[in-house]
C-alpha positions as CSV (number, residue, x, y, z in Angstrom):
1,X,84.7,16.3,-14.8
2,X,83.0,19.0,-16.9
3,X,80.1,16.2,-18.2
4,X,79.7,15.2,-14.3
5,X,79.0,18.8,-12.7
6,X,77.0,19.8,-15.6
7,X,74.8,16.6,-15.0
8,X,74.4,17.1,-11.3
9,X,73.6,20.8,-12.3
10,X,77.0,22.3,-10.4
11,X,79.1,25.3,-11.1
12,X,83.0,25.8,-10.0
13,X,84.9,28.9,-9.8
14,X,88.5,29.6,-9.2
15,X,90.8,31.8,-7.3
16,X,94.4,31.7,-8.7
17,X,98.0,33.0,-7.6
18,X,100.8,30.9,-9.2
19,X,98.6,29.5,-11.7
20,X,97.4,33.0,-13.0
21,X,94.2,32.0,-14.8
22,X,95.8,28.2,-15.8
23,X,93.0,26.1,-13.7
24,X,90.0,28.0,-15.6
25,X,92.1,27.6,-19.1
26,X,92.7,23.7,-18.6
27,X,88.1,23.3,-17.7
28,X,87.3,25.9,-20.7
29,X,89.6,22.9,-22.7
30,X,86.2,20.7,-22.6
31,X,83.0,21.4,-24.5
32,X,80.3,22.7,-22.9
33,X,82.4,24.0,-20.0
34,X,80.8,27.7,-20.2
35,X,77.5,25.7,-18.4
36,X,79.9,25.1,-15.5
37,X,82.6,27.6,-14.8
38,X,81.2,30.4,-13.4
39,X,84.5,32.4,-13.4
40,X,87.9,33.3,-12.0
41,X,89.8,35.1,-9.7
42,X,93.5,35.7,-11.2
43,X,94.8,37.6,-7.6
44,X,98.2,37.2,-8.3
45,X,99.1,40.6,-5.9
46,X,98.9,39.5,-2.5
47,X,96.5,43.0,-2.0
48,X,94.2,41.7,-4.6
49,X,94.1,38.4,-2.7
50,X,92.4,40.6,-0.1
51,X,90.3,43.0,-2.2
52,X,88.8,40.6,-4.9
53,X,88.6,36.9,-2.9
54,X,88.2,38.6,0.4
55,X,91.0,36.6,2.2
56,X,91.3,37.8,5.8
57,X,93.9,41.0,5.1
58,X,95.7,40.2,8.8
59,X,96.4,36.5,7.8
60,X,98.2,38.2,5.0
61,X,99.9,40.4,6.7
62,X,101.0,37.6,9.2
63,X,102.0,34.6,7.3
64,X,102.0,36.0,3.6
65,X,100.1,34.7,1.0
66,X,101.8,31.1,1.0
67,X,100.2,29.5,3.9
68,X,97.0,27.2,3.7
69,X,95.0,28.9,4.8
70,X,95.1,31.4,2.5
71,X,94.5,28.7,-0.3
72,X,91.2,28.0,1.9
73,X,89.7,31.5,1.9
74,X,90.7,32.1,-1.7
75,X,88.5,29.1,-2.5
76,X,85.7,30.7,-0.5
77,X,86.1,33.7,-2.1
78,X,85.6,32.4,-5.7
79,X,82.9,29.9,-4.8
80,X,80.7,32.8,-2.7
81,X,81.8,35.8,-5.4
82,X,81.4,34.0,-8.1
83,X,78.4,32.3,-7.0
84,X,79.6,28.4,-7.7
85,X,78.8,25.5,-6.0
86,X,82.3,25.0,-5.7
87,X,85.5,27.3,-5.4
88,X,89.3,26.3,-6.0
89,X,91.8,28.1,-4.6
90,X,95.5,28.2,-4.9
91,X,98.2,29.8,-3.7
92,X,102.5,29.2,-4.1
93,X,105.8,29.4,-5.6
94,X,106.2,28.5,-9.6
95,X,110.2,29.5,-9.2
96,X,113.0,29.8,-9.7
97,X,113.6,31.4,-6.6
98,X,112.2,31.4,-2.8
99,X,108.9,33.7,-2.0
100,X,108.7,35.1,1.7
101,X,111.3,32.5,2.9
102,X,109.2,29.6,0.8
103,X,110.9,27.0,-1.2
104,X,109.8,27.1,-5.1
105,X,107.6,24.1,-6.0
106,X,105.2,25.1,-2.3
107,X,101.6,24.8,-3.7
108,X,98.6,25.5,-1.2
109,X,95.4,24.2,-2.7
110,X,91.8,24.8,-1.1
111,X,88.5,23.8,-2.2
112,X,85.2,25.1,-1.2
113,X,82.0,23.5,-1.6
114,X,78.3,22.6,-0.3
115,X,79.8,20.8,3.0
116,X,82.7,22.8,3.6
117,X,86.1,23.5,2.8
118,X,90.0,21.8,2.8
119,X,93.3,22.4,1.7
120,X,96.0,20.0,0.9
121,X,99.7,21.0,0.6
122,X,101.9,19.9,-2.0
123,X,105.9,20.0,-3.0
124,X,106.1,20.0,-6.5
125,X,109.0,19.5,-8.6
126,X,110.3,21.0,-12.4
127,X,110.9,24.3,-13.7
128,X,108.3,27.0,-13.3
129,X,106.4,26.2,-16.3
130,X,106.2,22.3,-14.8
131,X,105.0,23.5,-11.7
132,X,102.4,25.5,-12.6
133,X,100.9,22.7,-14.9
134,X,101.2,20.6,-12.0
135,X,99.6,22.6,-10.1
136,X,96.7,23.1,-11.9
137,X,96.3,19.3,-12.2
138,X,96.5,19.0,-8.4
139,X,93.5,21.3,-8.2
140,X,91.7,19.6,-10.3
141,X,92.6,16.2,-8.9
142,X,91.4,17.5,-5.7
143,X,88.0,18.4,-7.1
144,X,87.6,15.2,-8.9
145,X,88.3,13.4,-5.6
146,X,85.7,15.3,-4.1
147,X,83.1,14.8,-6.6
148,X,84.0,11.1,-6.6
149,X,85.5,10.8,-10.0
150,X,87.5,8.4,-11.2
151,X,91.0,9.4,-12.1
152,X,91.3,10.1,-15.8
């Protein structure tokens, strides 16, 4: 994925609750990643989710910072404040217990780019260190989908 946005001269940049940073780590894996990542949002404080990727502060205080559309705006946020063609954003529970009334395993993932923007849900199962990896491949699965990548 790294060799295809650095060919079509495209940037990504992340926005990350659950995953604290994990998303970024896994694309900084690949040589020549630092012509590619732009940077990262760690906004694991819902206010920080606010004041850093500039989610809407009343859809916060509404549905919490598990909902979709949160996962949307957070990958707005990284993709216009970091300056990226593309932004991933993701929001949920890593476990062991229940967030705001939502079940561990909830992942919320949004990506941002040139056309737009979507968010796909997910249930994800395994401890907390499981569903974090998960859910860092999900985001990038969704990316890769986008891009039209084959599936490694």
């Amino acid at each position: 994925m790294v060799l295809a946005l650095r060919e079509r001269g495209e940037t990504v940049a992340t926005a990350e609750s659950l995953t604290a940073g994990l998303v970024a780590v896994t694309l900084t894996e690949v040589p020549g990643s630092s012509a590619v990542l732009r940077g990262g949002l760690v906004v694991y404080a819902t206010d920080l989710k606010h004041e850093l990727a500039g989610v809407d502060a009343a859809l916060l205080a509404e549905h919490g910072a598990v909902h979709p559309e949160v996962a949307r705006q957070l990958a707005e946020g990284a993709r216009t404040r970091c300056g990226a063609t593309w932004g991933l954003g993701l929001t949920g529970v890593a476990g062991p217990a229940p967030q705001d009334g939502v079940a561990p395993g909830t992942l919320h993932v949004g990506l941002a780019g040139p056309l737009g923007s979507v968010t796909r849900t997910f249930t994800l199962s395994g401890d907390r260190r499981e569903v974090r990896a998960s859910a860092a491949e999900a985001a990038l699965t969704l990316l890769r989908e986008h891009l039209k990548l084959p599936i490694r």
